[in-house]
C-alpha positions as CSV (number, residue, x, y, z in Angstrom):
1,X,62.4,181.3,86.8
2,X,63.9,179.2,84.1
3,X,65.9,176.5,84.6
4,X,62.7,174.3,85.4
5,X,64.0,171.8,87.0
6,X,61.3,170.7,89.9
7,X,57.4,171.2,89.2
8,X,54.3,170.6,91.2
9,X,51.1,169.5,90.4
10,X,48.0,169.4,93.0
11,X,45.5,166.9,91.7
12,X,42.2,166.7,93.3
13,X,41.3,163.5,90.6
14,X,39.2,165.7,88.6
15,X,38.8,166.5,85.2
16,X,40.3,170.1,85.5
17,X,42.9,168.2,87.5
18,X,43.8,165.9,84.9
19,X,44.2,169.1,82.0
20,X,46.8,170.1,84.4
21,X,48.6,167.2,85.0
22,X,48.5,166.8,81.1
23,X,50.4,170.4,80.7
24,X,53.0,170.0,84.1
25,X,53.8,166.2,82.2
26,X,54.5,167.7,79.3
27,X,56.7,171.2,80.6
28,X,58.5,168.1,82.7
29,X,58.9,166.7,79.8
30,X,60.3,169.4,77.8
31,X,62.5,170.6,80.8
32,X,64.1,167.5,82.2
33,X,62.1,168.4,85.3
34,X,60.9,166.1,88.1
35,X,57.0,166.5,88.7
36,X,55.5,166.3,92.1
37,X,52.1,165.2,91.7
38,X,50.6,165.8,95.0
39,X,46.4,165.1,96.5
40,X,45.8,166.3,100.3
41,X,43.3,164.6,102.0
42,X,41.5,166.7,104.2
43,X,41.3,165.6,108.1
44,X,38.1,164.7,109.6
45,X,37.0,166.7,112.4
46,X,37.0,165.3,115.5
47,X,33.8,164.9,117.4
48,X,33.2,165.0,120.9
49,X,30.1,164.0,122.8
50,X,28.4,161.8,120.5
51,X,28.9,158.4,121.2
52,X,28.3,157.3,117.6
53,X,32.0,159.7,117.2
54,X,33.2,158.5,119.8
55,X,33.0,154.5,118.7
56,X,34.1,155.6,115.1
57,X,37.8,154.7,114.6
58,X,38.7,158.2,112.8
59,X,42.1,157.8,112.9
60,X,41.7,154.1,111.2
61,X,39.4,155.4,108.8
62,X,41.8,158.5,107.6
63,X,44.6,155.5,106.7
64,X,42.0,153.9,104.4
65,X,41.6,157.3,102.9
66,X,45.3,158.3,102.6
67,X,45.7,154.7,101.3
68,X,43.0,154.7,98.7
69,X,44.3,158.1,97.5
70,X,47.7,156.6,96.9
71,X,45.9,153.8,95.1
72,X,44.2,156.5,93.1
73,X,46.8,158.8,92.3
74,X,49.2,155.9,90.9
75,X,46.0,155.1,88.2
76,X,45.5,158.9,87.7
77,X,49.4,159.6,86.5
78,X,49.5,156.2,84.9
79,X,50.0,157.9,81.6
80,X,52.6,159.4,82.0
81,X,55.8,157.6,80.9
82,X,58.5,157.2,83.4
83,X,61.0,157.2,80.7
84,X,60.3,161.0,79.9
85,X,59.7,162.0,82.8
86,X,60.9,161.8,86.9
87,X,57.8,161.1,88.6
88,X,57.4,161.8,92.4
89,X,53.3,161.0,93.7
90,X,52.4,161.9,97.6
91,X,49.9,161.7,99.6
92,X,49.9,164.6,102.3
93,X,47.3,164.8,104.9
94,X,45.7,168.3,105.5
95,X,44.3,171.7,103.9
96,X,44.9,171.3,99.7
97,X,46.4,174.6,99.7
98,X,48.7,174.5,102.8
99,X,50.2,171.3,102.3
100,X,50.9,172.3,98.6
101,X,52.8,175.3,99.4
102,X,54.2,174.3,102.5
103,X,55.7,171.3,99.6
104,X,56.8,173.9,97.4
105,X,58.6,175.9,99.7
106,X,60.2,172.2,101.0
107,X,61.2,170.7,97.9
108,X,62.3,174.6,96.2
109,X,60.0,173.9,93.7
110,X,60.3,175.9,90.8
111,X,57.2,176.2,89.3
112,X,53.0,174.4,90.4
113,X,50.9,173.7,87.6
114,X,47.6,174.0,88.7
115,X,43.6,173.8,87.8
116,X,40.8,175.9,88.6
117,X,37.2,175.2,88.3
118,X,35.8,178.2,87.2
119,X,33.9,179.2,90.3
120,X,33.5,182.7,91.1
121,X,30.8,185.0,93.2
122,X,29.4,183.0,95.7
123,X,30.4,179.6,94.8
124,X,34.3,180.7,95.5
125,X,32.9,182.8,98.4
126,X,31.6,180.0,100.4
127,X,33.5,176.8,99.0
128,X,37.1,178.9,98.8
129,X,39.5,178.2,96.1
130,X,42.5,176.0,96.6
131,X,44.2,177.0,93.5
132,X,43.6,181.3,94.5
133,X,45.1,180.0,98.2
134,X,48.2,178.7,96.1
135,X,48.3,181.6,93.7
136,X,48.2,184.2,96.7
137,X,50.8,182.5,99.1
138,X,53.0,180.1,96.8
139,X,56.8,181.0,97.3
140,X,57.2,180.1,93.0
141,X,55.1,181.1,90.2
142,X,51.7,179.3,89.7
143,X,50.2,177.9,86.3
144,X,46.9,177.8,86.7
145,X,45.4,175.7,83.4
146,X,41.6,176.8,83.2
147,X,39.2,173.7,82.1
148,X,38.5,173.5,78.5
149,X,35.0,171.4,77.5
């Protein structure tokens, strides 16, 4: 595993989120490493048959989402100092969990520092978990940074 020399970080703007970021900043930091800090926004399905769908510009609308989540992300990892540490943000367009270890495996990245929310039994059953998705399939180990009140 070690050298670190390439970390991830998924962000979905949260609180949990932010913890994480706060721990891959400072291994990046400690390391020399580049961090990746990564948010997926999820494609709208596309509708057929109703003409209210069929007048909506989805394909417009999913640029003003992939731009205000670039707008986001630059705020949300506006602490961390580009002095101490390489700094990479994207914007990827598709399912959290695919995209982020489809990046991983792309960009050989060494380690993903990542959050959970603490949802288990049905809550994980019927919303999924991103992070699990990551922790199952990632090609590198996975930090996940549980979210301390």
């Amino acid at each position: 595993m070690l050298p670190i020399k390439r970390i991830l970080c998924p962000t979905d703007f949260t609180t949990a989120s932010a913890q994480a970021l706060e721990t891959a900043a400072e291994l990046a930091e400690h390391f020399g490493a580049t961090l990746y800090v990564v948010h997926a926004v999820h494609p709208l399905p596309a509708g057929g048959g109703s003409a209210r769908l069929e007048a909506f510009d989805i394909v417009g609308y999913e640029k003003e989402l992939v731009e205000a989540a670039r707008n986001r992300l630059r705020g949300f990892t506006s602490a961390i100092s580009p002095i101490a540490v390489q700094l990479r943000r994207m914007v990827l367009h598709g399912s959290p969990a695919e995209k982020v270890i489809e990046l991983a495996e792309e960009e050989k990245i060494d380690v993903i520092v990542t959050a959970t929310h603490g949802r288990s039994g049905l809550q994980q059953l019927f919303f999924g978990s991103v992070a699990w998705k990551i922790v199952r399939h990632a090609p590198c180990p996975v930090l996940t940074i549980h979210p301390h009140h």
